[in-house]
C-alpha positions, 0 to 999 in steps of 0.5 A: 955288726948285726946291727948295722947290717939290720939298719943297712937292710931296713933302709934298702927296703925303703928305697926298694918299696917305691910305690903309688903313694911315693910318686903321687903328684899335685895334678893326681899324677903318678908314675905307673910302676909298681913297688917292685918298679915295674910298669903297670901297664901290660900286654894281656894278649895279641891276635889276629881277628878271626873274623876280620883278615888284617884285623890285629887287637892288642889287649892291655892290662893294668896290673897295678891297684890304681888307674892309668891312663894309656896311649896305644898305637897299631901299625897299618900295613902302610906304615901309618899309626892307628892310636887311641887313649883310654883311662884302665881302672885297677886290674881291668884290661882294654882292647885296642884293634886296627885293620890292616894292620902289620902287627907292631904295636907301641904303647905308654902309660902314666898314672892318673887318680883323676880323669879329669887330669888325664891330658895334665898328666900326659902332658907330662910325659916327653912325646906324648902328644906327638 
């Protein structure tokens, strides 16, 4: 019994420790997730400038230890997208910051070893380019 339950442990703790180099693809892709499955990309902070009314920043954080590539958008008061892309090495965070701004955000990431490869990668992701 002890045996099988070793066994039935082991093999949970395979599927459980996804991580970079399990989702890593030909194009230098990857999924931006952690071994624990969560997203890499994270909101490190909001605010409101305080020099600029109606200036909002996002700044996001990538908690993983290997790049992503992240899109980024902050909603206008009228309605419309402010976005931008950039590469966010291991650890570092990027500021995103819109005037006018009503303070919604939405954002997205995908994996990516090489910049070269950014737009490949992204491709790969449903709506992206949208």
């Amino acid at each position: 019994m002890k045996w099988t339950i070793g066994i039935a442990i082991l093999l949970a703790s395979q599927f459980a420790a996804a991580d970079y180099y399990s989702s890593l693809d030909d194009d230098t892709c990857w999924d931006a997730r952690n071994s624990g499955g969560a997203p890499c990309m994270v909101v490190h902070n909001t605010k409101w400038s305080q020099y600029s009314k109606g200036n909002f920043i996002v700044t996001y954080r990538n908690s993983c230890n290997n790049r992503i590539y992240a899109r980024f958008c902050n909603e206008r008061k009228d309605g419309s997208e402010d976005c931008g892309a950039s590469g966010i090495g291991a650890g570092k965070t990027k500021s995103w910051s819109t005037s006018n701004a009503n303070g919604r955000y939405s954002y997205r990431s995908i994996g990516v070893e090489r910049g070269s490869k950014d737009w490949v990668c992204s491709g790969k992701v449903s709506g992206w380019h949208d």
